[in-house]
C-alpha positions as a Markdown table, in Angstrom:
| # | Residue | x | y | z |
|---|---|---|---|---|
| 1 | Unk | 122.2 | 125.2 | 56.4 |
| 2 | Unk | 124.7 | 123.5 | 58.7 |
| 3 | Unk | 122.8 | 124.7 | 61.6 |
| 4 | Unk | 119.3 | 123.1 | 60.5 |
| 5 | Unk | 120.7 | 120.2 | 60.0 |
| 6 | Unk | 122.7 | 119.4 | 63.3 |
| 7 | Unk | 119.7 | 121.5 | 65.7 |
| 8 | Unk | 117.2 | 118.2 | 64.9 |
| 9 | Unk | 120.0 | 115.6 | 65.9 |
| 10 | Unk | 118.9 | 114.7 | 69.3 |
| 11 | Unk | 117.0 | 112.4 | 68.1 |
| 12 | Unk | 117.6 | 109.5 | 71.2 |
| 13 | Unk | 114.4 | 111.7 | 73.0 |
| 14 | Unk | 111.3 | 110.8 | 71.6 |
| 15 | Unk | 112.5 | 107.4 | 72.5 |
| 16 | Unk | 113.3 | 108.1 | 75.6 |
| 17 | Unk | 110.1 | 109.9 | 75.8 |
| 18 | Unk | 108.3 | 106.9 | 74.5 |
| 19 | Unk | 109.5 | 105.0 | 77.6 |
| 20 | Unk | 108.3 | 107.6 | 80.2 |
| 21 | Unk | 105.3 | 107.2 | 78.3 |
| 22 | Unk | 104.8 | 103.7 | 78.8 |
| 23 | Unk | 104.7 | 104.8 | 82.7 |
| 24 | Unk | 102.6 | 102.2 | 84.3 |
| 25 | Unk | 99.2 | 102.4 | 86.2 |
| 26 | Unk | 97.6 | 105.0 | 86.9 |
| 27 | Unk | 96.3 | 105.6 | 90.2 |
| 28 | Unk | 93.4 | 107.5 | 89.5 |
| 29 | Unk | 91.7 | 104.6 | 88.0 |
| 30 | Unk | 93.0 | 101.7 | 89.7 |
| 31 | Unk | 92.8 | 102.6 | 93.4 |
| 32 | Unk | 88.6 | 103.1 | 92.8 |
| 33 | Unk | 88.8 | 100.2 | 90.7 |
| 34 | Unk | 90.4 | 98.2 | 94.0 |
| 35 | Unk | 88.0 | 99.7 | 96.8 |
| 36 | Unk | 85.3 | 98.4 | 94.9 |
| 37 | Unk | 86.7 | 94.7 | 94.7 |
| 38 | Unk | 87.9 | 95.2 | 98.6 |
| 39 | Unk | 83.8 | 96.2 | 99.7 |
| 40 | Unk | 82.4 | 93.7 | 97.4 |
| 41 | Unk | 84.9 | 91.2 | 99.2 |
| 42 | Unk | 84.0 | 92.5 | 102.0 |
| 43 | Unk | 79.7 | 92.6 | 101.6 |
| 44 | Unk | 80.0 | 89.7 | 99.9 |
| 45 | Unk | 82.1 | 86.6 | 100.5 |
| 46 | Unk | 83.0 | 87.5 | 103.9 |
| 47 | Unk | 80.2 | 88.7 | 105.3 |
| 48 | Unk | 78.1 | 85.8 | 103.5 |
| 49 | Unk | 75.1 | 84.3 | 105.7 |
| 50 | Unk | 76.6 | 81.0 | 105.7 |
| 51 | Unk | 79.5 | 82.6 | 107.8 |
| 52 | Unk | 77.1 | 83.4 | 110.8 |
| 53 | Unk | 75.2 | 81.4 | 113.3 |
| 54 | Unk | 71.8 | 80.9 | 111.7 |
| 55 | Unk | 72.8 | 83.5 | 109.0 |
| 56 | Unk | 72.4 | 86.4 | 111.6 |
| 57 | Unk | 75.0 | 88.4 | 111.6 |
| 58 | Unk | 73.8 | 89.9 | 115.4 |
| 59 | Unk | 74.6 | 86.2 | 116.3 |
| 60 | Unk | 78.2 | 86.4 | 115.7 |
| 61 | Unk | 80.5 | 84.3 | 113.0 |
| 62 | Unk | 80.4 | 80.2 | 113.3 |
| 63 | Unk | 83.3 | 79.4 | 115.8 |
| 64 | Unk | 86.1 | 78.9 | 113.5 |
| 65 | Unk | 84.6 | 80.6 | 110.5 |
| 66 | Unk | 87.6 | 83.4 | 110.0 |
| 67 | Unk | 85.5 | 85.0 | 107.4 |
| 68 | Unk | 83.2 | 85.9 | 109.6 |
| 69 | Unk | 85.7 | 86.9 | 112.2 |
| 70 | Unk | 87.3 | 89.1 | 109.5 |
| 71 | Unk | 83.7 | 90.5 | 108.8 |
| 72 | Unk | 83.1 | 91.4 | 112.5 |
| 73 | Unk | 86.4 | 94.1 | 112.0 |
| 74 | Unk | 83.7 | 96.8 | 111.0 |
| 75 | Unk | 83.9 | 99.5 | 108.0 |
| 76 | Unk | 87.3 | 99.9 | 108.8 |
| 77 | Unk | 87.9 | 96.6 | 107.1 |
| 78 | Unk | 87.1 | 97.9 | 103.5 |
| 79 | Unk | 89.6 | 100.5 | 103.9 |
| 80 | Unk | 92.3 | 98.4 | 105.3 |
| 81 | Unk | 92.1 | 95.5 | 102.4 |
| 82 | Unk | 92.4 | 98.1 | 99.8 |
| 83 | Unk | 95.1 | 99.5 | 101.1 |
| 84 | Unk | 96.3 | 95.7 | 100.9 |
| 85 | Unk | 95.3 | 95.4 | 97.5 |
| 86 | Unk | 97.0 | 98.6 | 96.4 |
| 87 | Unk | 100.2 | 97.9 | 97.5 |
| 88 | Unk | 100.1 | 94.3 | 95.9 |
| 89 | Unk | 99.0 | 95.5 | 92.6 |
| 90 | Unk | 101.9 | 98.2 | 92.4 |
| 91 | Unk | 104.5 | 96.2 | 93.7 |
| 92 | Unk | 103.6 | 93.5 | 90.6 |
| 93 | Unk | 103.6 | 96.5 | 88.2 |
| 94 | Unk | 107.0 | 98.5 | 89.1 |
| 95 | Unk | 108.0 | 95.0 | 89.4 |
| 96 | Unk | 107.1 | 94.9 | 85.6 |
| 97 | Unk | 108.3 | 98.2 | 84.5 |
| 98 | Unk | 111.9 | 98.1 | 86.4 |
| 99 | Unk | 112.1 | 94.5 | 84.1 |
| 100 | Unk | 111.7 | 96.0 | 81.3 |
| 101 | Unk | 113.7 | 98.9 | 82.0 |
| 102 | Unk | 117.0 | 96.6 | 82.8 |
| 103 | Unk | 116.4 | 95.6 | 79.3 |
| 104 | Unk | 116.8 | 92.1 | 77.5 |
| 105 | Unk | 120.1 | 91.2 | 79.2 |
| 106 | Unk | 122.4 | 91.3 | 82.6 |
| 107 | Unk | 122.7 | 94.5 | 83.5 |
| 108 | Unk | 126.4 | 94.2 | 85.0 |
| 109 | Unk | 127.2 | 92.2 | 81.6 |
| 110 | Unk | 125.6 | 95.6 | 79.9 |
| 111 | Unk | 127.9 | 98.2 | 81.4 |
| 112 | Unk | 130.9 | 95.7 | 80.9 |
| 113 | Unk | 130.2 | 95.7 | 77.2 |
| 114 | Unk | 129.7 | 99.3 | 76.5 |
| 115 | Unk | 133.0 | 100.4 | 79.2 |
| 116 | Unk | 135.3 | 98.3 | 77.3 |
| 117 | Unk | 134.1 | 99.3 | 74.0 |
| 118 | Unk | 134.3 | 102.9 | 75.1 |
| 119 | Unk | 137.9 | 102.1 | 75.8 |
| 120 | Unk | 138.6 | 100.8 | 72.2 |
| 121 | Unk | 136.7 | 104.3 | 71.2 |
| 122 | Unk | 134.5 | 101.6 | 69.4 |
| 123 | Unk | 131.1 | 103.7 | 69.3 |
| 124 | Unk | 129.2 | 102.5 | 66.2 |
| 125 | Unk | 129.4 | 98.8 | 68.5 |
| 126 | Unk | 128.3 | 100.5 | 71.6 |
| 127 | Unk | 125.1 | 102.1 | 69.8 |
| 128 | Unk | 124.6 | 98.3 | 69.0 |
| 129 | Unk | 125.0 | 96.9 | 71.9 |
| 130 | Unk | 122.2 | 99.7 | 73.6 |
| 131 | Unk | 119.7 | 98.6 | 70.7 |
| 132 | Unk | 120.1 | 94.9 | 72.3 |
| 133 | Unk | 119.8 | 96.0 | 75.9 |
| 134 | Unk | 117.0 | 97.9 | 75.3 |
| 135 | Unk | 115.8 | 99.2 | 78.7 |
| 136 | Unk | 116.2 | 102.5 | 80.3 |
| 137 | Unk | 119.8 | 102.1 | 80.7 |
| 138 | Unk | 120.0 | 101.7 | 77.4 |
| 139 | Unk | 117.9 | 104.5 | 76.2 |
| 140 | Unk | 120.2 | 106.8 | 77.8 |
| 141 | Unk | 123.4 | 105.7 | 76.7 |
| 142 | Unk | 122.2 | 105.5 | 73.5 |
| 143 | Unk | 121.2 | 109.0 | 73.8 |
| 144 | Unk | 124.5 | 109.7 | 75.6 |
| 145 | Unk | 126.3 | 107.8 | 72.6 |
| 146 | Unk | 124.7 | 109.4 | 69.5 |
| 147 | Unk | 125.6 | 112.7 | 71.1 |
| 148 | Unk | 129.0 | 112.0 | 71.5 |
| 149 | Unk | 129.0 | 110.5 | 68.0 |
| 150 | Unk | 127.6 | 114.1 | 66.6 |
| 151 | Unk | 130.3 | 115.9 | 68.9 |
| 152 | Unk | 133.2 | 114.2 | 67.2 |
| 153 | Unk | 132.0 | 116.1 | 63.8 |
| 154 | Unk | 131.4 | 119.7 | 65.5 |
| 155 | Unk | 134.2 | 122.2 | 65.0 |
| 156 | Unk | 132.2 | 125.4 | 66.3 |
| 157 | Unk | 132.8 | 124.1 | 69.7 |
| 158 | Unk | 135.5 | 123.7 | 72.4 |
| 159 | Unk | 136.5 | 120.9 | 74.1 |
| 160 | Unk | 134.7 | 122.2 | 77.5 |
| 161 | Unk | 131.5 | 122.8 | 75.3 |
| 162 | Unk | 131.5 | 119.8 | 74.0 |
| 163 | Unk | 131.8 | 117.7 | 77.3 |
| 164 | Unk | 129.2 | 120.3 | 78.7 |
| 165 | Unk | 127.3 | 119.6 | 75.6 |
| 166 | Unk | 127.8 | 115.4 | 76.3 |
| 167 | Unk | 126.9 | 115.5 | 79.6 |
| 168 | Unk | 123.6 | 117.7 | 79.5 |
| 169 | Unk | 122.5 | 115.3 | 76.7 |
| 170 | Unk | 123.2 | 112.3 | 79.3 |
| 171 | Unk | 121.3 | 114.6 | 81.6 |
| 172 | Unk | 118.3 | 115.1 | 80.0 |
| 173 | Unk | 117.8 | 111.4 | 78.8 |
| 174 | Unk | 118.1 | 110.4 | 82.4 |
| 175 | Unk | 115.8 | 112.9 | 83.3 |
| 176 | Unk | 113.0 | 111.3 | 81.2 |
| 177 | Unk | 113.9 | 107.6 | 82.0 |
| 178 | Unk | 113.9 | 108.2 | 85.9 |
| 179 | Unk | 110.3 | 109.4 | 86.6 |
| 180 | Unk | 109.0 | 106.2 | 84.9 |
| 181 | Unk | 111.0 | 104.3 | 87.4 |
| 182 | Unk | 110.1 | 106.4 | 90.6 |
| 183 | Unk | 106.8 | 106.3 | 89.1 |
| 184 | Unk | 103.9 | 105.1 | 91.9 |
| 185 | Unk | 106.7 | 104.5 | 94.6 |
| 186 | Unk | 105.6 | 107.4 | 96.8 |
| 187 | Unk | 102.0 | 105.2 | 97.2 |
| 188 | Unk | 104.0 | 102.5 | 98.7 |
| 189 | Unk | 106.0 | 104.1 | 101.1 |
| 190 | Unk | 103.0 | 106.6 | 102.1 |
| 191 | Unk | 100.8 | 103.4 | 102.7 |
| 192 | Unk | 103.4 | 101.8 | 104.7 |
| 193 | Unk | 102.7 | 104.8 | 107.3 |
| 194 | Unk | 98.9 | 105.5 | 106.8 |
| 195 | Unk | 97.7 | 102.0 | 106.9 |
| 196 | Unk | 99.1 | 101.6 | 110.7 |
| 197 | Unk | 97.6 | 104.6 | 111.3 |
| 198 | Unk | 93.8 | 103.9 | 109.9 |
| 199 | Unk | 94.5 | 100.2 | 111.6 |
| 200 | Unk | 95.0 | 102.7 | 114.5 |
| 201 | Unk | 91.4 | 104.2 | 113.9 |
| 202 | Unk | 89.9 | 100.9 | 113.9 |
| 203 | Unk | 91.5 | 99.9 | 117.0 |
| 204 | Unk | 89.9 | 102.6 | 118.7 |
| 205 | Unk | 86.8 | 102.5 | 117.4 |
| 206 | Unk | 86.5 | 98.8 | 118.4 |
| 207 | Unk | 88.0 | 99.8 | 122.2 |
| 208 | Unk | 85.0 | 102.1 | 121.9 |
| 209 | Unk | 82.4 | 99.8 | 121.4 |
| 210 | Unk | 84.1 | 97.2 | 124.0 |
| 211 | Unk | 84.1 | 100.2 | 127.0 |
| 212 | Unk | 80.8 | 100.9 | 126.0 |
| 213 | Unk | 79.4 | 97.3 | 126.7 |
| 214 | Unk | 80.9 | 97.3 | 129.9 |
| 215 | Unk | 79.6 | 100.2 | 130.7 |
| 216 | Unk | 76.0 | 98.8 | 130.2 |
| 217 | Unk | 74.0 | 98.9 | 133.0 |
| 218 | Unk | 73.5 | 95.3 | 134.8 |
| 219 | Unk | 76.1 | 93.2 | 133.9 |
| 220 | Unk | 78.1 | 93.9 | 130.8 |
| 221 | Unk | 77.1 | 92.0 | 127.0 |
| 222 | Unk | 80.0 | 89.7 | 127.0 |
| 223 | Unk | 78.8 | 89.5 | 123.1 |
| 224 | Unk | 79.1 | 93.1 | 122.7 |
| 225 | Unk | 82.7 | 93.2 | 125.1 |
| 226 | Unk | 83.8 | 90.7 | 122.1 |
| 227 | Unk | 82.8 | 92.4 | 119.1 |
| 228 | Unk | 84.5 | 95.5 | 120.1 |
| 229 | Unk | 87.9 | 93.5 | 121.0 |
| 230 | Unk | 87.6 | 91.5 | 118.3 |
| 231 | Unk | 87.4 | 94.8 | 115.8 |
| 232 | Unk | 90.1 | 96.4 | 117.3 |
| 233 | Unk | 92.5 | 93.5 | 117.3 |
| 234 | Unk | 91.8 | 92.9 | 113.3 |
| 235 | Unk | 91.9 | 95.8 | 112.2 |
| 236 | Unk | 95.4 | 96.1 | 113.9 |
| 237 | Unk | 96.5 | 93.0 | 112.4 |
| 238 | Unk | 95.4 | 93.8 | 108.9 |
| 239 | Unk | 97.1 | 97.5 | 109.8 |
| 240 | Unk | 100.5 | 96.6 | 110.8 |
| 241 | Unk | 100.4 | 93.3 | 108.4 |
| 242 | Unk | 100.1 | 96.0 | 105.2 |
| 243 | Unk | 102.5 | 98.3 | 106.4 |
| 244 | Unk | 104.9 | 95.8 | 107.2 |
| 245 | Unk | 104.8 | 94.6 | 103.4 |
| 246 | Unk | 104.8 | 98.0 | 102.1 |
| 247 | Unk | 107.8 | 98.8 | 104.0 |
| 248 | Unk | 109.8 | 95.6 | 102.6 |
| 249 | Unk | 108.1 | 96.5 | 98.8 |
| 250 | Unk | 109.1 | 100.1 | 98.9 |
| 251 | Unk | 113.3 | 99.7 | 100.1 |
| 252 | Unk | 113.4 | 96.4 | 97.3 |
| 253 | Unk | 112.0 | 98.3 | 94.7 |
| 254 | Unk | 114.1 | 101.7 | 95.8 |
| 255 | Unk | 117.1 | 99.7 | 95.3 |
| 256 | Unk | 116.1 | 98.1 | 92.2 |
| 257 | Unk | 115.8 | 102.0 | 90.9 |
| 258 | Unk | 119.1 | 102.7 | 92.4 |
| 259 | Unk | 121.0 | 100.5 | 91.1 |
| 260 | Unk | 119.5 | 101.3 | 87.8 |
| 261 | Unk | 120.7 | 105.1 | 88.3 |
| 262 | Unk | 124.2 | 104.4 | 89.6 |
| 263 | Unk | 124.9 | 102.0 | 86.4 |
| 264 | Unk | 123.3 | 105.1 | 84.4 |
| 265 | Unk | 126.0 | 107.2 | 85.9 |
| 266 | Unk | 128.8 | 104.9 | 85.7 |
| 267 | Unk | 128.7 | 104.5 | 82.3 |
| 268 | Unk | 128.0 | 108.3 | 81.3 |
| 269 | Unk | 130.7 | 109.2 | 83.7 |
| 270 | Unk | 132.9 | 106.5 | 81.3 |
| 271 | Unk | 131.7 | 108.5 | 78.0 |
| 272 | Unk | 132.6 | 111.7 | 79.2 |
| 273 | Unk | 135.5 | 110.5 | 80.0 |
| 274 | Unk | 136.5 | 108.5 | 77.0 |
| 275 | Unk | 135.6 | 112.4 | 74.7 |
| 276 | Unk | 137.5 | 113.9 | 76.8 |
| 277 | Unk | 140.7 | 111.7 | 76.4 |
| 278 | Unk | 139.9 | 110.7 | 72.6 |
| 279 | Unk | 139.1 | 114.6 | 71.5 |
């Protein structure tokens, strides 16, 4: 009977698991959901009549107009302000999550609490003080914690099986808080590579069309020479401008989850540490 009633004790994992399941967006739906806004931008607003001379776009935009400008970039265009769009919208929303997951308070402040309460073996306060943080870091100390607290009563157990047993608990919470942080990262760094390279495709696509009106026979459509330049050099600037945000997005947002892991660590690290000196 003693058995049955210490096997359920874990209980710190369907919270955790709750977390992960809070996970965020999902990309499946959003990134349709944002080519559509990008093309209906696109068909729309900036390649509106009023942009172009005598609402013809053949004419070429209004001098000035950078709507129309934009508009002349081609079907590249589309592709390259969704890719925009995507990184803005999951920047915002691991933004969101990683707040929530450093909980209601400091972080540093956090682990300060919990080390020196550790040190004063005071772990009924430190299961406290994670039900205020709330957060990821939280979650797994508190996991980490109530473990410990159950470890204290075992006596069918060594002192090597129960650290064992401490720090594969600690383990295993971490293990469901961290893919809810890492969660939609790898979109951000992959777009900060593909969108210079589909810029790339535009660029060359609009060199193209530029060769190809000088190649004319007679003397080469200036209009045409134009359009071709003016695609490539947009979709270039709309390429390396995404990437270049991505990039920035993807290292602030990688440290944000690293710093997260390292005070995860630290403080397990101080829990095993304070059962293995206290029992």
């Amino acid at each position: 009977m003693e058995k049955k009633a210490t096997n359920p004790a874990p209980a710190p994992k369907p919270a955790a698991a709750a977390t992960k399941g809070k996970g965020g967006l999902n990309p499946a739906l959003v990134i349709p959901v944002l080519f559509v806004i990008a093309l209906s931008v696109f068909i729309f607003i900036l390649g509106d009549a009023s942009h172009f001379k005598d609402g013809d776009h053949a004419k070429g935009p209004i001098d000035g107009d950078y709507y129309g400008i934009v508009y002349k970039g081609g079907p590249i265009v589309p592709i390259l302000m969704t890719c925009f769009l995507i990184v803005i919208v999951f920047t915002i929303e691991r933004m969101i999550t990683l707040a929530k997951a450093n909980g209601s308070g400091s972080i540093d402040n956090f682990v300060r609490k919990i080390r020196a309460l550790l040190d004063k073996n005071q772990i009924e306060e430190a299961i406290k003080e994670c039900d205020r943080q709330k957060g990821s870091v939280g979650n797994v100390i508190k996991a980490g914690l109530l473990k410990y607290k159950q470890l204290t009563t075992e006596t069918e157990l060594d002192k090597e099986q129960k650290l064992a047993a401490l720090q594969k608990e600690i383990e295993e919470a971490t293990t469901l808080e961290l893919p809810m942080l890492q969660k939609n990262l790898t979109i951000i760094s992959t777009l900060a590579a593909a969108a210079t390279l589909i810029a790339l495709l535009g660029t060359v696509i609009g060199m193209i069309k530029a060769f190809a009106a000088l190649g004319t026979s007679g003397s080469p459509d200036s209009a045409a020479l134009a359009t071709g330049i003016s695609e490539a050099l947009i979709n270039t600037a709309l390429g390396i401008g995404t990437s270049a945000i991505a990039t920035i997005s993807y290292a602030y947002l990688n440290s944000r989850v690293d710093d997260l892991t390292y005070s995860i660590d630290e403080i397990g690290l101080s829990l095993q540490s304070n059962f293995a000196e206290h029992y």
